[in-house]
N, C-alpha and C positions, 0 to 999 in steps of 0.2 A: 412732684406728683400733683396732678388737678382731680379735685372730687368730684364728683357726678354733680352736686349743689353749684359748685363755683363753677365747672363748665357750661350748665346750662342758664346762670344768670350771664356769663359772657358772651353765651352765643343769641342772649337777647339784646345784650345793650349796644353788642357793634353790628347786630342788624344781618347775623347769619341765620337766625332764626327769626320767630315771630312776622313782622313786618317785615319784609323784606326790598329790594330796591329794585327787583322786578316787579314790572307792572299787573296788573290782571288782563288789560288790554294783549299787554305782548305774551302772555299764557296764552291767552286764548286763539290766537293769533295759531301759536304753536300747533295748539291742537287742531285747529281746522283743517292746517297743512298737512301736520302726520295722519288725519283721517282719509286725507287727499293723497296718501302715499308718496308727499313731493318730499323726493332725496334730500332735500336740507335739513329736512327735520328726522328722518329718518337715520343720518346719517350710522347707513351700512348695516342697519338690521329688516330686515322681511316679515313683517308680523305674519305671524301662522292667523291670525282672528281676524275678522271685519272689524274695527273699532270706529265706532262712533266718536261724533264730536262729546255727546252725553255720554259715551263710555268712559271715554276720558277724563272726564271731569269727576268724575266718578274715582277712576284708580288714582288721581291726583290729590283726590280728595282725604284718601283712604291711605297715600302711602306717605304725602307731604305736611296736608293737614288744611288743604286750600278751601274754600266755600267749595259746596256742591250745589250749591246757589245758581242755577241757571241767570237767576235775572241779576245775578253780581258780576259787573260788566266794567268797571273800572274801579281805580284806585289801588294800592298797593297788594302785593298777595302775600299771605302768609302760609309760615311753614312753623309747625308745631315741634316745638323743641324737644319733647318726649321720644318723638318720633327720630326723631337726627340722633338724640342721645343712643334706642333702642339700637338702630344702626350704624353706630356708632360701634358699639359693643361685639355687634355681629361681626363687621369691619376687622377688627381686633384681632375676632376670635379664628378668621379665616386666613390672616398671617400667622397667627399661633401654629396654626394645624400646617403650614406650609413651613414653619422653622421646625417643626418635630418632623416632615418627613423629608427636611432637606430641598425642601422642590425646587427648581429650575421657577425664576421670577422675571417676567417682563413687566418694565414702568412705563408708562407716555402718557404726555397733556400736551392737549389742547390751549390750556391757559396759562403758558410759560412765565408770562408775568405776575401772576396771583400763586396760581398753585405750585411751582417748582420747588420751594422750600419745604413744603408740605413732605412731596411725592420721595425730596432728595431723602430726607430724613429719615423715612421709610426704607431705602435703597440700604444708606448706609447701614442700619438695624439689622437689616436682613442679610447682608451681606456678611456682619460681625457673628452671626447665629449659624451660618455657614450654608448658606443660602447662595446659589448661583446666580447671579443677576444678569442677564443676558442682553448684549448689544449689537444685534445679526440687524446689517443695512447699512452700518454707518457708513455714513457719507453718500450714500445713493440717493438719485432724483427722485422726487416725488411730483406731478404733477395735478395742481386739484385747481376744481373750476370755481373762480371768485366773483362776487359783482364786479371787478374788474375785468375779468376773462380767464382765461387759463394760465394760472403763472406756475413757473418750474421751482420747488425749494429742495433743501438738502437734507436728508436727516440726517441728524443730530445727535449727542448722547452729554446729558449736563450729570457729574454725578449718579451714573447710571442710571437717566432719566431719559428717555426719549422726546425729541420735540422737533420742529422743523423751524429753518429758517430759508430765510430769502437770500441767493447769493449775493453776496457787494453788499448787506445790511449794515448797518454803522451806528456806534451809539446804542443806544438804550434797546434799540430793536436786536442790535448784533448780541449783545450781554443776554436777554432773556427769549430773544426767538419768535415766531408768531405765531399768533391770535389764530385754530382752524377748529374745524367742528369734525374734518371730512373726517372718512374710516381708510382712505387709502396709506396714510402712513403706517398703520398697523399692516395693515394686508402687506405693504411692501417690508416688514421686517418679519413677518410670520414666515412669507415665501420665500424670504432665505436662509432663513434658519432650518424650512425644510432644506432647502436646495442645500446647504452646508453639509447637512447629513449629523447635524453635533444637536444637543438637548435642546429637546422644545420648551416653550415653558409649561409649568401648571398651572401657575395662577400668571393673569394679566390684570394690574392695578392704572388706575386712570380716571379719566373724564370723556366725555363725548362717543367723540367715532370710536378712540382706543377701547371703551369696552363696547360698546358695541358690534364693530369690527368684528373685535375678539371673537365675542360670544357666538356672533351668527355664524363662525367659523367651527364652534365645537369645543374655544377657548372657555376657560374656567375664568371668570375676569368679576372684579368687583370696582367701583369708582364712587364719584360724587358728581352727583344733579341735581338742575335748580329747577325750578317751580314750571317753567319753560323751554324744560328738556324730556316729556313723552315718552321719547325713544329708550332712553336706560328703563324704566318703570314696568314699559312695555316688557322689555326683555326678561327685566326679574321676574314678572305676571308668566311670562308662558315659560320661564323654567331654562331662558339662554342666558342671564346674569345673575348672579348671586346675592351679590348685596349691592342695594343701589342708598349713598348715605343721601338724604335731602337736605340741602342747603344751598345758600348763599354762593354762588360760584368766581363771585368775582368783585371780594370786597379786599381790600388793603391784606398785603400779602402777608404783615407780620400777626394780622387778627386770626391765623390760622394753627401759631401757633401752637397754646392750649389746648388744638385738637389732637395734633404731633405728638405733645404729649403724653396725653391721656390714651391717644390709639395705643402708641408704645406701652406703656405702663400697664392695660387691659389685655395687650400683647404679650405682657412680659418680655418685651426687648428693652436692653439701655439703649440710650439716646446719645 
């Protein structure tokens, strides 16, 4: 068991919180693009609002704990550890309510390397509480467009996790998968689950495109965002994602685990 004390001195000292190892430069960045409605940053959600670059700094401000400081222009950005804790809690409490009614659960990341221990942990919890964990797609192509060009990957299913890799991958990239933001690997297992004709899910837990995706779909999805992810925040703000956790997205994979268990424990799931 982790106390709310000890978890949030953790998630200062290895830098999921507070200072964080995203830039303010590459926020801002962020935001510019998603005010600019460019697909990268958006990936696979539609804002219903015109959002400013000031808007945003504004809901980042409000839901991460970033400066609303216009004229704070570089150096490290912060994310307020209250804030992670608070949603943190929410997080929890939204698999809670999904092992009480049984629901039908999809996982996927984006950051196979970092978060898959996280997402698996979750999988199996939910799976022992008599939770359906759903794997509609495996093995079908995914094609998403990269500063390389258009490459073709597979999805995948790690521990009932969703993620994609690159066919012929080898090593370290074959074991943990790649690195993507798009929202088309959801969309491609959403659409065969319909096309199966078998249970949809209720909740969709993830990062990136996975809840967003989700969401702009009508999916019930909750995930984790960092300081220079827009998109998920947006979605919570107009009411297409439910709980968006702030944090560090892409620090050392085992600093994640004290959240694993703290979700569980908050969740009432064994681990």
């Amino acid at each position: 068991m982790v106390s709310t004390g000890a978890l949030r001195a953790h998630l200062l000292a290895v830098g999921l919180a507070g200072a964080v190892a995203t830039s303010r430069e590459v926020s801002l960045r962020s935001y510019r693009l998603f005010a600019a409605r460019d697909p990268r940053v958006t990936i696979g959600l539609d804002p219903e609002w015109a959002w400013s670059q000031y808007d945003l700094i504004a809901l980042m401000a409000d839901k991460c704990g970033v400066s609303g400081d216009l004229r704070h222009t570089s150096g490290p950005d912060v994310i307020d550890p209250d804030r992670t804790l608070a949603a943190l809690d929410a997080f929890a409490e939204r698999l809670a309510e999904a092992v009480r009614n049984r629901s039908p659960v999809l996982l996927g990341t984006g950051h196979p390397h970092r978060l898959l221990g996280f997402y698996a942990a979750i999988a199996d919890a939910l799976s022992a509480a008599g939770c359906t964990v759903l794997t509609p797609a495996h093995g079908s192509c995914v094609d998403i467009t990269t500063r390389f060009g258009l490459r073709t990957y597979n999805l995948d299913y790690v521990r009932g996790v969703a993620l994609v890799r690159e066919p012929g991958a080898r090593g370290a990239a074959r074991a943990t998968g790649a690195h993507t933001h798009s929202p088309l690997p959801v969309r491609v297992a959403l659409a065969a689950a319909v096309d199966a004709g078998g249970p949809l899910p209720e909740l969709v837990v993830g990062d990136h495109g996975w809840v967003c995706g989700a969401g702009q779909l009508g999916f019930e999805a909750i995930g984790l965002g960092d300081t220079d992810d827009p998109a998920l925040f947006v979605g919570e703000a107009e009411g297409r994602v439910s709980v968006v956790v702030p944090l560090d997205d892409a620090v050392r994979s085992d600093y994640y685990r004290p959240l694993t268990r703290y979700v569980l424990n908050r969740a009432c799931l064994s681990q």
